[in-house]
N, C-alpha and C positions, 0 to 999 in steps of 0.2 A: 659800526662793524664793517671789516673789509670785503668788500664783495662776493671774494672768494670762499670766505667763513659763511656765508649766507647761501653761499651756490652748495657746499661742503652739505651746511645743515639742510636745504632743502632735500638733496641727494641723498642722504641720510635718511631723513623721512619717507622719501621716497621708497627705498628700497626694504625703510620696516613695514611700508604700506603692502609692496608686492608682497613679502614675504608672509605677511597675516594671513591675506588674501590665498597664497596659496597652502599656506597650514590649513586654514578654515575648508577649501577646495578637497584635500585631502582627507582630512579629516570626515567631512560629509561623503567620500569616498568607501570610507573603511569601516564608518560604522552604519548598522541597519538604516533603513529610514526610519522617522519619526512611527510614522504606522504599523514599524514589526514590534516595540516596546510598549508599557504599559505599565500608566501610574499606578493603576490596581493591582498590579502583578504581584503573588505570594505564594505560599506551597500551598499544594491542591494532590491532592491522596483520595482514594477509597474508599468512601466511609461505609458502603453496604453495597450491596448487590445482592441481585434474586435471579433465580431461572426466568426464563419471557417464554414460558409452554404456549403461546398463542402464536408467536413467529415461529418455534419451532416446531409444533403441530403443523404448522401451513406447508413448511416445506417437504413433511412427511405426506400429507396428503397425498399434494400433488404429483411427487416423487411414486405413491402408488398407486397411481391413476392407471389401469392399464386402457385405457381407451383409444391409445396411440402409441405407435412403438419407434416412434421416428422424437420424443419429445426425454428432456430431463429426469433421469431418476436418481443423480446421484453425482455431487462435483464439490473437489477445493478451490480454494481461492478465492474465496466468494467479496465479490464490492459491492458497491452499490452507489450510483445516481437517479434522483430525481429529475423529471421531465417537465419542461415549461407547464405542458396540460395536465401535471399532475400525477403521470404515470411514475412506479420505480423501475428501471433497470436494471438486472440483478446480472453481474458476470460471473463468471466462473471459470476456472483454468478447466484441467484434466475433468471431465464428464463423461460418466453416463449414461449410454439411450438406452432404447429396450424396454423390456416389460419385468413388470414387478411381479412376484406369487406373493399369495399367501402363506400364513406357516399350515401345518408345521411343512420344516425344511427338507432337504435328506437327508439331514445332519440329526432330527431326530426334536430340532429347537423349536422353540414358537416366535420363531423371527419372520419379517416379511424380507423374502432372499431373490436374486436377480441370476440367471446360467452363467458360468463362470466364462460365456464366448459372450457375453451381450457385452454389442459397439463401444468403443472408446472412442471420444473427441478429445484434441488436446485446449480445444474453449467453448463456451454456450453461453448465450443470454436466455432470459428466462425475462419477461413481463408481468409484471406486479398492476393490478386497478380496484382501489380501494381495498388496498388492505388483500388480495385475493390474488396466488397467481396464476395466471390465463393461459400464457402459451409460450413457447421455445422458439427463436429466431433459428431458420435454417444452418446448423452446425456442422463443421465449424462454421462460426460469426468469422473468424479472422483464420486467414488461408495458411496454411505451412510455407514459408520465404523458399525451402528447401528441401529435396530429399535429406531425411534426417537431422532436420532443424525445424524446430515449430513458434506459435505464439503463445504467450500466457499473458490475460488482458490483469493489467491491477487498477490503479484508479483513474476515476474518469471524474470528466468535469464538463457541466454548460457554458460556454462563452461564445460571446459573438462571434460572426464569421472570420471577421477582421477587427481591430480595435477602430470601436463608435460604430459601428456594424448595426443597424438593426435587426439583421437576421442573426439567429443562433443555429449552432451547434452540437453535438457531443463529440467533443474529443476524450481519447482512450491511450491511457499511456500503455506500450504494450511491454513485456519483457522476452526476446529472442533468448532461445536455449537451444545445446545443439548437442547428438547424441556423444556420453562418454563414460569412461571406464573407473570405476571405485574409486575415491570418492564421491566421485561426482555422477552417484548412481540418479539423480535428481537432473540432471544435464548440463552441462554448462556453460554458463552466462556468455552470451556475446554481444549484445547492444539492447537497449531502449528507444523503441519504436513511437510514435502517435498516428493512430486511427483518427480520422474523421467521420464521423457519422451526420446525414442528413437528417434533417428533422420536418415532419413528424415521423416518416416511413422509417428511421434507423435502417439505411443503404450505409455502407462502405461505400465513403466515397475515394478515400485515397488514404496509404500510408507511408509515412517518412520515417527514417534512421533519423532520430537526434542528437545519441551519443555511441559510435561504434566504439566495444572495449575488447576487442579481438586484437589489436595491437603491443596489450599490456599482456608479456607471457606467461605473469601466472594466474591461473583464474580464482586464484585467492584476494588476488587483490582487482578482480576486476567488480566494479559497483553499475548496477542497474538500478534508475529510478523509476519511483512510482508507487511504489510500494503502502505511500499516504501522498495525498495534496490538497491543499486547503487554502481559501484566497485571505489575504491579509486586507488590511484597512485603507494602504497605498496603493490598490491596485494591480498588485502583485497576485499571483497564484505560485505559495511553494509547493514543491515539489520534492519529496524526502527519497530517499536509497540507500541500499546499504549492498556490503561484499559479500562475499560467501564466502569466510573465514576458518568457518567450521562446517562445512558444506554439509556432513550427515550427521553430525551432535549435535551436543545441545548448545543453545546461543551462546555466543560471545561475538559478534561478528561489531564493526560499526557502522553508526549510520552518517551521513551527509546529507545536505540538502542544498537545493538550485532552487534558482529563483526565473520567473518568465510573466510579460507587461500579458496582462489579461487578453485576450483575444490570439494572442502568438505563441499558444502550445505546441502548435505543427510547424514554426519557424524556429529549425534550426539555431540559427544565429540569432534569437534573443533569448535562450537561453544562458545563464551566467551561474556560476559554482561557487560556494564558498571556500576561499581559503586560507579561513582562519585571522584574516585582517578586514577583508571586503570581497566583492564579488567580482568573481574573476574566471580565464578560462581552463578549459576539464583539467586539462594536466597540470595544473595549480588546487586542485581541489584538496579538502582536507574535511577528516572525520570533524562530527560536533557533538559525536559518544561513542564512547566504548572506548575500551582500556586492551581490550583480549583477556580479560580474566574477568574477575569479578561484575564489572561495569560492562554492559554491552546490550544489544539489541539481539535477535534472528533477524533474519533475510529479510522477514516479512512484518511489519508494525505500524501503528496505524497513530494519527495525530491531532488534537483536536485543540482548542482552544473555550476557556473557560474560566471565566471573570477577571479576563485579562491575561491569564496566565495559558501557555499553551502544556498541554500534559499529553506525555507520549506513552504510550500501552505496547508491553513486548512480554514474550513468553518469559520468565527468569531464567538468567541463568545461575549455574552449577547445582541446579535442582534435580531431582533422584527422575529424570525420564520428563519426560514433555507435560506437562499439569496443571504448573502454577502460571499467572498473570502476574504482573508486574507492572509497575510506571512510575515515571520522572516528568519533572516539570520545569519550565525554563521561562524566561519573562522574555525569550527572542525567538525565533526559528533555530537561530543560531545558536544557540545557550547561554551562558552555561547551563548545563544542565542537572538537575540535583538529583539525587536517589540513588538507589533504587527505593522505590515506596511500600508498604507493606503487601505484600502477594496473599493472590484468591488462588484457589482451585476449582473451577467449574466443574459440573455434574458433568459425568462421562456415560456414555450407554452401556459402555459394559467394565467394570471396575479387574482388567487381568491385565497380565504383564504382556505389551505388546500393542496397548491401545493407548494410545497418544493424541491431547490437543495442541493446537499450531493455528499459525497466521488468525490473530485476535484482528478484528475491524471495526471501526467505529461506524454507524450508518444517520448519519443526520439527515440523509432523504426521508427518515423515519418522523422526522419533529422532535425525538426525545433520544437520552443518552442511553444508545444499544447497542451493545458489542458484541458480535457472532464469531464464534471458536471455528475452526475445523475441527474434522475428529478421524485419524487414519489408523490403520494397522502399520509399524513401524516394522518392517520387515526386508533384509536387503535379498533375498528370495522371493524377486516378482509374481511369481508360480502361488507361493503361498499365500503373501497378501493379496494377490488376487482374488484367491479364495475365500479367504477370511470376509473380505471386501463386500463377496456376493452372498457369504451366508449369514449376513446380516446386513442389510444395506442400511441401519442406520448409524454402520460405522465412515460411513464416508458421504457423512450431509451438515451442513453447516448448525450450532446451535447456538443461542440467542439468552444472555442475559441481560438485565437493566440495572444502569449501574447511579450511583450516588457521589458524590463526589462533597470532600469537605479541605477544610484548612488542612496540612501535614504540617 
């Protein structure tokens, strides 16, 4: 063979070598790692659920405790992390303080009701030990950025301080909101924060901007995370969010999710976004649900993982007012994702037009599968739901059912 045909063919070879090489590079670029998919993975639904009256008594309690007028009686948003020693961490957005009465009210009810001037926080933690909660962290936990811009804490996570860190953490993804005019009587969105918290004392040690969305002009399409985060099998911790599409209706919004190496919640720059081929950056990112009609999430939804399969929980949409539960299931973070799956309605304290459930949670600091509703007066007359708010205050406390989970 002439030398040249030998030089040709090695050349040749050569060049199907790089090119495998970088198909193969590629490719492990654009799809999950090994640790986000799962051989067990199949549809995972609903199969039962019950009221959990033992978490949601607890919060009643303590909620009317009047023996302190400086602590919790009343907050949405409600998350939850577990503490290396054992302890739960319970957040809360808009809160609360003051003192609770007895009934009856001056509304004439037998509700236990709060003066319609007791303090507002825009966050609170609340400490949870053995099952019992103890005491309120001085509120706010998480300072105002701004005149007229506050925090709202969503999920939180343990990780070391740094990646291989022996010392740990709580960091706290925050969501910035900032004051605005109809629709966005709710505020809106301008970036996703992370709190650091010291451990054991929960000190504020410092907080970062990780994704400012004030640049993107409409706030329909701007997406804050945190909303769920759950570590995966590679050492990953995802991180899910979603827009405010329908900022004061009922859901249809989408959701997204970033992904961040365990220990590097408060860095910035190891965060990465999906978008829709591999992980990549913000302004590349891309929904991994929702359609704008049918198919879709709220703002707020929560995500867990379960015999391989992760199943995500959001309020339904095009449902007659805020009620029903809902959820889909996906074999990735990423999805696809299937459903909608058959919808619950959870017990409501007071069954009239006007009283709405919202932001469903999953709490695995718990050890078992328990998801806490909020419950508000939906009202775009602050004045009134305020009222409403105070003449029964267990319309704006979290409640707790336990849920079951089968093949779909």
């Amino acid at each position: 063979m002439p030398a040249d045909t030998r030089a040709r063919q090695r050349t040749g070879t050569g060049l199907g070598l790089l090119l495998a090489l970088v198909l193969g590079a590629v490719l492990l670029t654009a799809l999950p790692d090994d640790g986000d998919r799962h051989d067990a993975c199949g549809a995972r639904t609903v199969s039962s659920w019950a009221p959990d009256a033992g978490l949601t008594d607890e919060f009643a309690r303590y909620g009317n405790d009047a023996a302190r007028t400086d602590d919790w009686t009343g907050g949405d948003g409600t998350h939850s992390v577990r503490l290396p020693d054992g302890r739960v961490l319970w957040l809360f957005s808009d809160t609360y303080l003051g003192r609770v009465y007895r009934p009856p009210n001056p509304a004439g009810e037998s509700y236990a009701w709060r003066d319609t001037g007791a303090p507002l926080v825009r966050n609170s933690a609340v400490v949870m030990e053995d099952g019992r909660l103890l005491r309120t962290l001085p509120a706010p936990l998480f300072a105002d950025p701004a005149p007229g811009r506050w925090r709202w804490p969503v999920a939180a996570r343990v990780e070391p301080r740094t990646p291989g860190s022996s010392e740990q953490v709580v960091r706290v993804v925050l969501w910035t909101r900032a004051t605005g005019a109809a629709p966005w009587i709710y505020g809106v969105p301008t970036a996703t924060e992370v709190a650091t918290l010291s451990l054991p004392d929960l000190r504020v040690e410092g907080i970062v901007r990780v994704l400012d969305q004030e640049g993107v002009r409409d706030p329909a399409r701007r997406v804050l995370f945190g909303t769920a985060a759950l570590t995966g099998d590679a050492d990953w911790t995802y991180v899910f969010g979603g827009d405010d599409a329908r900022a004061a209706s009922r859901p249809a919004s989408r959701a997204y999710v970033a992904r961040v190496p365990r220990g590097r919640l408060a860095d910035p720059s190891a965060w990465r976004y999906w978008d829709g081929t591999r992980w990549s950056i913000p302004s590349l990112m891309r929904p991994v649900l929702g359609d704008g009609g049918h198919k879709g999430v709220g703002s707020t939804f929560t995500v867990t993982r379960d015999r391989g399969t992760y199943v995500l929980f959001t309020m339904a949409s095009g449902a007659e007012g805020l009620t029903a539960v809902t959820s889909y299931w996906a074999c990735s973070p990423t999805g696809p994702w299937h459903g909608p799956g058959r919808d619950f309605s959870p017990p409501l304290p007071e069954r009239r037009a006007g009283v709405a459930a919202y932001n469903p949670q999953l709490h695995p600091a718990l050890g078992r599968l328990v998801l806490s509703y909020d419950v508000n007066w939906l009202d775009t007359n602050g004045i009134a739901a305020q009222a409403n708010l105070s003449r029964n205050v267990s319309l704006y406390r979290p409640r707790f059912v336990t849920l079951r989970l089968g093949s779909g």
